[in-house]
N, C-alpha and C positions, 0 to 999 in steps of 0.2 A: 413524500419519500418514494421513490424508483431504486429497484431495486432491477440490475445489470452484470452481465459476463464480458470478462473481458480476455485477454489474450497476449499475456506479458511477453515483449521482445528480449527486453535487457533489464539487468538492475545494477545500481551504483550506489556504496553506503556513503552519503557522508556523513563521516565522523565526528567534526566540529557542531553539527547541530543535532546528530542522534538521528537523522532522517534516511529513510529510504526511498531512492529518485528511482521510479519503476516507471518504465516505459511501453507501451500499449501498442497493439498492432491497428485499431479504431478509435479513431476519435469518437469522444464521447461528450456531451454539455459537462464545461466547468466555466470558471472564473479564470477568467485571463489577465496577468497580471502584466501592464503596458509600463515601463520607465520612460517618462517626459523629458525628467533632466533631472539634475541632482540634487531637487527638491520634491518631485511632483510625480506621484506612483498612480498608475489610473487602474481600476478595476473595471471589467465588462462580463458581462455574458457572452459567451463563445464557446467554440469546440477544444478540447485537448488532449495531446498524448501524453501526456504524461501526468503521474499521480506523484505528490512529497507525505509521506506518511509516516508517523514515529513509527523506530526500528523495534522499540520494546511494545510499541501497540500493536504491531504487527505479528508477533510474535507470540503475544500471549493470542491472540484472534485465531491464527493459524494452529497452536495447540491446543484450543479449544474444542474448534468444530475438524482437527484431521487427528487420528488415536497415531497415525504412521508418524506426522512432524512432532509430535511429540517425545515419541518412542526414539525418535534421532535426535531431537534437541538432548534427551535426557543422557543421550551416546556420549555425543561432543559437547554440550554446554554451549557458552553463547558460539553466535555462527559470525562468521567473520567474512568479509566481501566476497569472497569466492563460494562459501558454504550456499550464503544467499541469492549468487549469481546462479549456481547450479541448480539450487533447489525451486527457486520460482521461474526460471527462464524456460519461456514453454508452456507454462502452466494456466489452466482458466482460475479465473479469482471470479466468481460471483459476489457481486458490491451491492451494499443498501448503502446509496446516498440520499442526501436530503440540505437541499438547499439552504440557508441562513443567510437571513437579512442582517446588515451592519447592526450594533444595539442589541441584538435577539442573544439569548443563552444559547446554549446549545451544550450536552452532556462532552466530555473529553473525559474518557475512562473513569475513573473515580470522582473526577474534579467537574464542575459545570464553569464555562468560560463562557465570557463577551466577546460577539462576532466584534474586531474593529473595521473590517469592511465585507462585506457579501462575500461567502465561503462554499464549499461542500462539507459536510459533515458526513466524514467515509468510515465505513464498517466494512468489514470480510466476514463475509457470512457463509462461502462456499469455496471449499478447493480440490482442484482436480492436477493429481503432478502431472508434467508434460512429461513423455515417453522416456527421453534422454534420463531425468532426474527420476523417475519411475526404474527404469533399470540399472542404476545407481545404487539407488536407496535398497534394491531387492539385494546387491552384492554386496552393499555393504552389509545390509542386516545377516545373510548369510554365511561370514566369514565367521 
């Protein structure tokens, strides 16, 4: 387990899988996922920008360890692309990742799941808003 800061450029919800595709200003070691052809997905060790992590595990994580996303989630309710474009873009996320081998468990919120091929296993453990969404958040709450 390595546990890492990072420095989100951009984020993009996709809807259809529940995911948030959050974009990093440093590459950091992950699993790089290579398309051969339209049978044949290869997995490597490599550098990445970008992180796909559930929008609802994100979200309980973030309210957990910041009393501020919380006190806003409770404002607005769920956050919708923009809510989470503003509120993380900018922002450090301090991550405990931890590698998993293809076959190994590995905890996923309540449930324990089967790596099917070598993964990161990512936690938010630290957040710091970036300035824009910091002055924001201060106006909104202030109104």
């Amino acid at each position: 387990m390595s546990k890492i800061k990072v420095t989100v450029t951009s984020v993009m919800l996709n809807e259809m899988f529940d995911k948030l595709q959050i974009n990093i200003a440093n590459a950091i070691p992950g699993i790089v996922r290579t398309v051969v052809d339209d049978d044949n997905v290869q997995y490597s060790e490599g550098s990445i920008t970008t992180l796909y992590l559930d929008r609802a595990a994100v979200t309980a994580q973030l309210c957990n360890i910041n009393d501020d996303v919380q006190e806003l989630r409770n404002c607005v309710g769920k956050f919708d692309p923009k809510a989470w474009s503003l509120l993380l873009r900018g922002s450090v996320l301090e991550l405990e990742r931890t590698l998993v081998k293809a076959g190994e468990e590995y905890p996923d919120d309540e449930e324990h799941r089967v790596a099917e091929h070598d993964c990161y296993s990512t936690k938010i453990v630290g957040f710091t808003f970036g300035e824009r969404a910091k002055a924001r958040y201060d106006a909104f709450m202030a109104y």
